[in-house]
N, C-alpha and C positions, 0 to 999 in steps of 0.2 A: 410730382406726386405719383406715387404709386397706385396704380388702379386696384381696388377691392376685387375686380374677378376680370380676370386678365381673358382678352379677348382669344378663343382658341384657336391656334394654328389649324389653316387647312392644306390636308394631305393629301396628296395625289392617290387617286384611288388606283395607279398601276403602278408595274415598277419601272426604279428609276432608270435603269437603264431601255426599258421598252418605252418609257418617254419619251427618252431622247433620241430614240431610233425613230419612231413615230414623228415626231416633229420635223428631223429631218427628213426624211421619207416624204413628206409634206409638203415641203418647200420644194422639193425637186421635181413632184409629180404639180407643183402650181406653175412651177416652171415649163412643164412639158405641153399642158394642157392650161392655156390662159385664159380662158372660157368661164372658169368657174366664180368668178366675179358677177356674171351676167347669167347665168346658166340656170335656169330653174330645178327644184328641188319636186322630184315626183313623188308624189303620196298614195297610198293603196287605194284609191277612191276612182267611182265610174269615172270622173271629169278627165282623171289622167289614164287609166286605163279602159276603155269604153268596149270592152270585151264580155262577151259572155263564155265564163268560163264550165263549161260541159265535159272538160274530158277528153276534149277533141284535139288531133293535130292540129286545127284549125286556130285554136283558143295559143297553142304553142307559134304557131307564124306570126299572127296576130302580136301575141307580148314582145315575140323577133325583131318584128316591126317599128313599134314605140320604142324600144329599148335600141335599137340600132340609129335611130333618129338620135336621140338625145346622147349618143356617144359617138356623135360623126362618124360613121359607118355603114359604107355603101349597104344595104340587105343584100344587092345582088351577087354580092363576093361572100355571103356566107348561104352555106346548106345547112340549115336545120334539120337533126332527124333524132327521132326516141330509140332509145334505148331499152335491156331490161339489166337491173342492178346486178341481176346474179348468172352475169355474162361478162368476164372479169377480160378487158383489154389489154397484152402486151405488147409493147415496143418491138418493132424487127426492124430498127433503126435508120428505117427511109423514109422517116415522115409519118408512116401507115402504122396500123394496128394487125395481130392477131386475136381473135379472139377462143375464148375458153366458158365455161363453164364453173361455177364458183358454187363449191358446197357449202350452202347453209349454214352447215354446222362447223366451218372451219374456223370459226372465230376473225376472217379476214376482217379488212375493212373497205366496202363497198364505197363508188362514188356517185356523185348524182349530177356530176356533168363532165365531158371530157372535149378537149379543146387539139384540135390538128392544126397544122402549118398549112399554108395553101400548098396547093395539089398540082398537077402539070398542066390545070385550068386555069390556074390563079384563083380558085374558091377555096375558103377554110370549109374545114367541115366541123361544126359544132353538132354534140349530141349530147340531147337532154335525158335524163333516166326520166322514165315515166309513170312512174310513181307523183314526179312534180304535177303535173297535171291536176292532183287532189288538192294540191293549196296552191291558192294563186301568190301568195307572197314569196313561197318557196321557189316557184319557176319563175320569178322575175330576178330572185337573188340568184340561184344559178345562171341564167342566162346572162345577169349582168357579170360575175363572173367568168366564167368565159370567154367573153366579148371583152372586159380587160386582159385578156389576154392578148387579143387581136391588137389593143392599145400599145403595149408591153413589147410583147412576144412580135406579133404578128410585122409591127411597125419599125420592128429594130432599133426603140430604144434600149431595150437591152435585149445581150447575147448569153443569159440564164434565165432560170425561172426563180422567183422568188414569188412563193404563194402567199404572203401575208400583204408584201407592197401589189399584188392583183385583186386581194381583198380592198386594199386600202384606197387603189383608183376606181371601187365604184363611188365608195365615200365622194369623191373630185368630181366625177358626174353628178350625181344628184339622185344617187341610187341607194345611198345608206341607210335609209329604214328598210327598206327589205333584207338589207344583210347582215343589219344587228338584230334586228326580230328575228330571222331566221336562225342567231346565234344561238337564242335559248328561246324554246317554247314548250311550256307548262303541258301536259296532258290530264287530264281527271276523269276519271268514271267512278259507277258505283263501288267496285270494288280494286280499282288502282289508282296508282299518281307518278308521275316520272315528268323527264323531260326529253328533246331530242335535241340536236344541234348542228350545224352548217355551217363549212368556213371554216378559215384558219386562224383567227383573231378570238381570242377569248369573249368570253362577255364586257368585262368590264374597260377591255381595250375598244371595243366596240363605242361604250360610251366616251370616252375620249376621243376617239374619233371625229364623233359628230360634235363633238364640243369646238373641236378645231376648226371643224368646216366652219361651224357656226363663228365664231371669234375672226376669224383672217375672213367671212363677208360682213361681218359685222352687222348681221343678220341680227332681226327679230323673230325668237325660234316661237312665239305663241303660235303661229299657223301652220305647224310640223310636228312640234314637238310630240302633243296631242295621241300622234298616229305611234307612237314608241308605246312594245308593252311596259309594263312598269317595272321589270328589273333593268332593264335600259333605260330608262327615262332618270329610276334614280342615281343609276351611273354616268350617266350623262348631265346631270343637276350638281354631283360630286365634285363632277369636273371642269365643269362652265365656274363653280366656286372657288376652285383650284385655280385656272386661270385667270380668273380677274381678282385673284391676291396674287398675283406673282408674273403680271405681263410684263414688269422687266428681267422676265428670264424665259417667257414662251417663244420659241424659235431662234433664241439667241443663244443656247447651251450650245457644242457641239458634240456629238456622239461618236464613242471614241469605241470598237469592234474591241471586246476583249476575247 
């Protein structure tokens, strides 16, 4: 028999090709890091971050701290230090930086964290813009950040940089609601409304994302999910829909670089 109202297909809310890079990307960095099985999932709340956030360097070592704990990483091999945005770093291609001064009005595009090789100490030097300091979500997403770099970069699994798979291994930590919150957040006042954003990964790859994390632990996401704003939450709700109509093709496609 023919069904009266045919049940609707569900769509991937991203594209299909950034699916299937994503998936795989996935499987490679579960490969790299076999932890995430067992690994706890941090949430923006006192229990996981027990910090009081003032403003201070202090408040920045601190999240250094927590955030280097749950991404196996010595503290002692990294240097924490702030930055200010509109002090624009260039490559002199030994590892180090020059910097400069960056106008305003140049239309550039500023960063809010930047990541060194270790040094003739063997310390990375990570620098946070400090600006992060004003939202505590913001300097956990950059530092975690970064600190995939360290994972990535630092560790020599790979010998380039690819900013979207160092977006992708905070996800593998247990770091992805600060980096998809940080992807889009809502501003409103009396008399404006806008948004800003962080990160290389769109919003709604974002929620895919953490659909993934969630699906391959096979995780109950009611005690996480909660902390997502709500345009992540419903991209992430898309997508946990998308994959459990279609787990005989999640991680099973392969991705083919056109």
């Amino acid at each position: 028999m023919f069904r009266l109202f045919p049940k609707k297909s569900r769509e991937c809310p991203i594209d299909p090709d950034m699916r299937l890079w994503m998936e795989q990307a996935f499987l490679w960095l579960t490969r790299q890091f076999r932890e995430i099985a067992t690994r706890p999932m941090l949430c923006p709340t006192p229990e996981c971050f027990p910090i009081r956030y003032d403003g201070s360097k202090e408040s920045l070592l601190k999240t250094g701290e927590i955030i280097a704990r749950q991404m196996d990483i010595d503290i002692k091999t990294v240097n924490l230090e702030l930055y200010d945005e509109h002090i624009r770093q260039l490559s002199n291609g030994f590892g180090h930086g020059v910097w400069t001064a960056v106008d305003k009005d140049d239309g550039g595009t500023l960063t809010s964290g930047l990541y060194f090789d270790k040094n003739k100490k063997g310390i990375y030097d990570i620098l946070i813009e400090k600006g992060n300091l004003n939202n505590p979500e913001n300097l956990v997403a950059t530092i975690a950040h970064e600190f995939s770099h360290i994972k990535i970069l630092g560790e020599k699994r790979l010998d380039f940089n690819d900013e979207q798979l160092t977006d992708l291994t905070t996800v593998i930590f247990g770091l992805g609601i600060f980096s998809a919150n940080a992807a889009f957040m809502e501003f409103k006042s009396f008399n404006q409304y806008g948004h800003s954003s962080l990160g290389y990964l769109k919003q709604r790859e974002w929620g895919y994302a953490l659909a993934l994390y969630a699906y391959f632990r096979k995780d109950s996401v009611s005690d996480w999910v909660k902390y997502l704003t709500l345009n992540i939450r419903s991209d992430f709700k898309k997508s946990m829909d998308f994959i459990n109509a279609n787990k005989d093709r999640i991680f099973m496609e392969p991705y083919i670089k056109k």
